[in-house]
C-alpha positions in Angstrom: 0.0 0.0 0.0 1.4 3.5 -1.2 0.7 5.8 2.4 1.3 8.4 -0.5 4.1 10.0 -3.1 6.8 10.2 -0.4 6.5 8.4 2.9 9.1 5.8 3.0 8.5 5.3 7.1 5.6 5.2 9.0 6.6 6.0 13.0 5.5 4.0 16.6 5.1 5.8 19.4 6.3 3.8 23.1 8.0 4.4 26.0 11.8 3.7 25.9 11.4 1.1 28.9 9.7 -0.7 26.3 12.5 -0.6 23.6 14.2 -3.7 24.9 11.7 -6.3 24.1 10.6 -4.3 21.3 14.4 -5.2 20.1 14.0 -8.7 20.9 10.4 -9.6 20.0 9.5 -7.2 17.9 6.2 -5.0 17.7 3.5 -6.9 19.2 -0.4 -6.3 18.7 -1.2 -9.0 21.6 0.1 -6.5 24.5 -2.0 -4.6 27.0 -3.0 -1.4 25.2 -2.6 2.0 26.8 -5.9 3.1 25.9 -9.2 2.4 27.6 -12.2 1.2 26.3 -14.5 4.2 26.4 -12.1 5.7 23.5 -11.8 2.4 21.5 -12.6 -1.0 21.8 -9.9 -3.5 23.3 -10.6 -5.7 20.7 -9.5 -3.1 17.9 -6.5 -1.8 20.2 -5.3 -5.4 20.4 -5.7 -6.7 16.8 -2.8 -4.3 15.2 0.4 -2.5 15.6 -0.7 1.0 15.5 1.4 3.9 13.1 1.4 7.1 12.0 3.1 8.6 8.8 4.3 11.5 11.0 7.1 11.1 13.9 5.8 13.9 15.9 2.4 12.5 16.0 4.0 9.2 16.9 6.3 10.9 19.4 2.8 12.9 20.8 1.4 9.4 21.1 4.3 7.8 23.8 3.9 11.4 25.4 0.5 10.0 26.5 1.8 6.6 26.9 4.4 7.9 29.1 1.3 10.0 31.1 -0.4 6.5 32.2 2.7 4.9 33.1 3.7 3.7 36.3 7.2 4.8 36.0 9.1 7.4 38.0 10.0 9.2 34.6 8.7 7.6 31.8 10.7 8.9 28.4 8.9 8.9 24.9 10.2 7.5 21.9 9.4 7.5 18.5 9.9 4.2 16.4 10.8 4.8 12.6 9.9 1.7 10.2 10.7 1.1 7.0 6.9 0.8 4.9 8.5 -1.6 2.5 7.8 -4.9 3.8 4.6 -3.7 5.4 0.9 -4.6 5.0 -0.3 -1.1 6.1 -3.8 -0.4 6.2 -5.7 2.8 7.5 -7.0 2.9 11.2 -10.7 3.5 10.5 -11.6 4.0 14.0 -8.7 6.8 14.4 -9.7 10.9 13.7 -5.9 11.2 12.5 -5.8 10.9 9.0 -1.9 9.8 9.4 -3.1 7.3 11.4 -2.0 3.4 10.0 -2.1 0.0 11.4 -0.6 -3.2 10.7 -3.4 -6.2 11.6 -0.7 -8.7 13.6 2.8 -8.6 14.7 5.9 -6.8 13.2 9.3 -8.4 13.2 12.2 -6.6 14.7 14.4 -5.1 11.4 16.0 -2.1 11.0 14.5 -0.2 13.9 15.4 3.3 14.1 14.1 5.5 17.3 14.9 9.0 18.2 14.5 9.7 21.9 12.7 12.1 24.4 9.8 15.0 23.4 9.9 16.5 20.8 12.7 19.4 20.0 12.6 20.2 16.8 14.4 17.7 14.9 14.6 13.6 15.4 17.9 12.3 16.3 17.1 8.4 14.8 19.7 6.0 15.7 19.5 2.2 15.5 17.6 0.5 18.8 21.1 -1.4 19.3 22.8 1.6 19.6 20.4 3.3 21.8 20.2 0.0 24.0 23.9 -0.7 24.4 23.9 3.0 26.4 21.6 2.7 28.7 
């Protein structure tokens, strides 16, 4: 699926305590969502990897992520994926018109993420890197 003339990624918001398995396993739709039913239904939240085609929406995503969290301080992160490989389709229950999903689980290749809120411009370095510092 073409997103449209000139997306090459679409981007993952998480929290970075999260980036670890996310290395490991990959980006999994059977997790515990962060949203609650009365905004969408559990059934939808857990039958996809969610997207969007912009990072700072992504990155605007984990910032609420981080806001439910029972962390002492949570830190966003945006996750940059390559669209190539995916089967993309367009989150019809989402008001974002970026918004994409992927129905199942993604493998872990060629993860990029850039860290923290958002500043101006993404920093995206692989999740290796990023993992072997903290």
């Amino acid at each position: 699926m073409e997103v449209n003339g000139y997306t090459r990624y679409v981007y993952h918001g998480t929290e970075f305590s999260n980036l670890k398995n996310i290395r490991i396993e990959g980006l999994r739709n059977d997790l515990n969502s962060n949203w609650e039913e009365q905004y969408v239904s559990a059934g939808h939240c857990n039958s996809a990897v969610f997207f969007d085609i912009s990072w700072r929406s992504a990155l605007g995503w984990a910032e609420q992520a981080c806001l439910k969290s029972d962390e002492d301080s949570p830190i966003p992160v945006a996750i940059r994926i390559p669209i190539k490989d995916l089967d993309l389709q367009k989150d019809t229950q989402a008001t974002s018109n970026g918004a994409m999903m992927v129905k199942g689980s993604i493998k872990p290749e060629n993860y990029c993420a850039t860290i923290g809120r958002d500043t101006g411009f993404p920093n995206w370095r692989p999740l290796d890197e990023i993992l072997s510092e903290s």
